[in-house]
N, C-alpha and C positions, 0 to 999 in steps of 0.2 A: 743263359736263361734255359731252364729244364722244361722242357715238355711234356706234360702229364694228360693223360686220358682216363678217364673217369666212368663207367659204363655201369648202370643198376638200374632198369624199371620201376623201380619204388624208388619216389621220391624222400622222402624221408631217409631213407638208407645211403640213398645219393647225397642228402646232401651230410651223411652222419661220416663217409666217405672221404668227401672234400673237408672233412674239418680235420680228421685223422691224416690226412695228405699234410694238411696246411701247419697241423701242429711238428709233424717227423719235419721240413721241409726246413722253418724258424730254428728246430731244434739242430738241425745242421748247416743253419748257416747259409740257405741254400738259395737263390733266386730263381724263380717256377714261373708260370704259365699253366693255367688248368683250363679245361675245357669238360665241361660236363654233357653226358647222354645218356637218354633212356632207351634206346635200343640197340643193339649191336649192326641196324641197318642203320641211324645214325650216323655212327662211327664210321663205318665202311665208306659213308657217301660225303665225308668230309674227307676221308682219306681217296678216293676214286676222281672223287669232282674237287678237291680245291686244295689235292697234292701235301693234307696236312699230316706230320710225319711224328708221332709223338716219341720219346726216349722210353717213357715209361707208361704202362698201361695198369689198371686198377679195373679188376672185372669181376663182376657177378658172376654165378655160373645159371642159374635157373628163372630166364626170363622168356617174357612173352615173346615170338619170332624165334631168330635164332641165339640159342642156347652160348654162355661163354666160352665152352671147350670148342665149339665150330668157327666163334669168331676168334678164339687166341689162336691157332692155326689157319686162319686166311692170315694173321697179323704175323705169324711165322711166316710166313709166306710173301706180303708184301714186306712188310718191314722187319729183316731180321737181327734188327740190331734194335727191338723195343724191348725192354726188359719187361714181364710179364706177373702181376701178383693178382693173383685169385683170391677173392675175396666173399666168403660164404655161407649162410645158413647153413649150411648139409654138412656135415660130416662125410655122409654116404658116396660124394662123388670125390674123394681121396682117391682110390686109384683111375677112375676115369681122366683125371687132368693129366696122367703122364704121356695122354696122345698129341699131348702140344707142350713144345718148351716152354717153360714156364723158370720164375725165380721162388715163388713161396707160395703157398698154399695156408691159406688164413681161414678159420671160422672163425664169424662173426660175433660169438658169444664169446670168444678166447682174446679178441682184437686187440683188446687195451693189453694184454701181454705179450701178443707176437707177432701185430703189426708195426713195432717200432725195429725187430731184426729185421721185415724184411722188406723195409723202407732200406734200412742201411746198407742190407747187400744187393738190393739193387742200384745205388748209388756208387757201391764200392765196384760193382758189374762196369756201369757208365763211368766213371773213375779210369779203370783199366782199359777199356776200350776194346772190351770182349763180346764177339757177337755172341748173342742167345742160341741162335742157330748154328749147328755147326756149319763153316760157310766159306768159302774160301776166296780172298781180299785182292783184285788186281788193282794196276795201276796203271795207266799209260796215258801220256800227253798233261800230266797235272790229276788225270779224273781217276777218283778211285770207285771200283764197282764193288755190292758185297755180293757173292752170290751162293746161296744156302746149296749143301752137298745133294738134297735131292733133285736140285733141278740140273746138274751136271750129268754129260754123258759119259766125257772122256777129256783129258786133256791131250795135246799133243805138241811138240815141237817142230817145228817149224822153219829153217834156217836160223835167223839170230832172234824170234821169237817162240813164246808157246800162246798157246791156243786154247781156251776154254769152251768146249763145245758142249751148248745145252740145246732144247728141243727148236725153241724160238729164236736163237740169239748166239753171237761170241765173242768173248771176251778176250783179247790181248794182254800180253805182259813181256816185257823183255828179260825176265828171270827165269830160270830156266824150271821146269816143273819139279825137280826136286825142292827146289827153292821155295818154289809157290804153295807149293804143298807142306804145311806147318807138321811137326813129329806127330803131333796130338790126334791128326786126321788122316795117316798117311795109313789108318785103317781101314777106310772107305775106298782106298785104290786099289788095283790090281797092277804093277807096273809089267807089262805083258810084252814088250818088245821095245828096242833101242830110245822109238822117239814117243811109246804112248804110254799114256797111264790111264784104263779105264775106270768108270767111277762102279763097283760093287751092285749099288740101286738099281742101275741102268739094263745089267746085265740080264738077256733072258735065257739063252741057252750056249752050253759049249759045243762048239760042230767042228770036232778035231783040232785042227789050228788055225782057230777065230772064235774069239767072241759074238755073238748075233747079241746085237743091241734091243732093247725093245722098241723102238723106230725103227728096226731092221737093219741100222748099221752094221759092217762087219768090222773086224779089229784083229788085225792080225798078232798072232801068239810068235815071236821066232824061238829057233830052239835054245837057244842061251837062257829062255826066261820060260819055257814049256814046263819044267818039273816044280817049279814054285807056283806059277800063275795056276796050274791044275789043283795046285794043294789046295792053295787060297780060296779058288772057286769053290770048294768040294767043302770045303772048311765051314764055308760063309754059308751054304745051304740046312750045311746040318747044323750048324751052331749059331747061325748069325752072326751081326758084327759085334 
């Protein structure tokens, strides 16, 4: 059963939405669960207060409170394995949505031709079992955690474990950080000495041989890994990732 989230202040549009949901959903065959909301504080206080975790999310961008781009990046944020399709009057906020990951970007005048791809690709998304966020997936004792690359500091190893260290929190895995770290994101690290990988975002300044985290963490650089880890640093300022 697919869990869909449904978000539009106009009822009407809401419920033009849910029908659009309900026809892609039949059309593939697909067993759903819809929850409908007119506010994006709504949403937030079924997902805060009663832990509900949707797969897929259907979002206005221009409503009363706050706005769709503000709430698909808290839904980055809690949930980053919700596939995300924007669904919208405006033309105008085309590039504004690329401040939160998202799967498609819909006007509502165009809907009946290009909300059926991207119903599909975020089913083919859920399908594969690919977070939205880039995020990287531990495992330890049966439980698996996802945790999105901005909220990492550094990973480290640790005897016969590694270590995911974020501001609040850390994650375990007994695979070793190269491991852990998929090809696709092994962009966002700096691998800076024997047993660490720090995460790029984290990083605030270089003080010789150490990283200064921006929680003030230090991260030692050794020399085996000083002429590359310098690049990368240098690299990622002027070019980004």
């Amino acid at each position: 059963m697919i869990r869909i989230a449904i978000c539009d202040d106009n009822s009407v549009h809401l419920q033009t939405a849910s029908q659009r949901v309900d026809a892609e959903m039949k059309q593939h065959e697909r067993k759903y669960s819809a929850k409908l909301f007119h506010s994006a504080e709504e949403l937030i206080h079924e997902i805060e207060q009663n832990g509900y975790s949707p797969e897929i999310a259907v979002l206005d961008i221009e409503m009363d409170g706050e706005d769709g781009i503000t709430l698909a990046k808290r839904l980055n944020q809690y949930l980053p394995l919700c596939r995300i399709i924007f669904l919208t009057s405006y033309i105008d906020y085309a590039p504004e949505v690329y401040e939160a990951e998202h799967i498609r970007f819909v006007v509502k005048k165009t809907a009946d031709q290009f909300f059926p791809a991207a119903m599909t690709k975020a089913l083919s998304s859920l399908d594969a079992n690919r977070t939205v966020v880039p995020s990287i997936i531990t495992r330890e004792k049966g439980t698996s955690h996802v945790i999105p690359i901005p909220q990492i500091l550094y990973i480290s190893k640790v005897g016969r474990k590694s270590h995911v260290y974020c501001e609040d929190m850390t994650y375990s895995d007994y695979r070793r950080p190269a491991d852990l770290i998929p090809a696709e994101l092994e962009k966002y690290f700096i691998h800076c000495h024997q047993g660490y990988w720090v995460c790029i975002h984290a990083i605030q300044e270089l003080d010789h041989m150490e990283f200064v985290l921006k929680n003030g963490t230090r991260i030692p650089i050794s020399r085996n890994y000083r002429e590359d880890a310098r690049k990368r640093f240098f690299d990622s300022m002027i070019h980004g990732i």
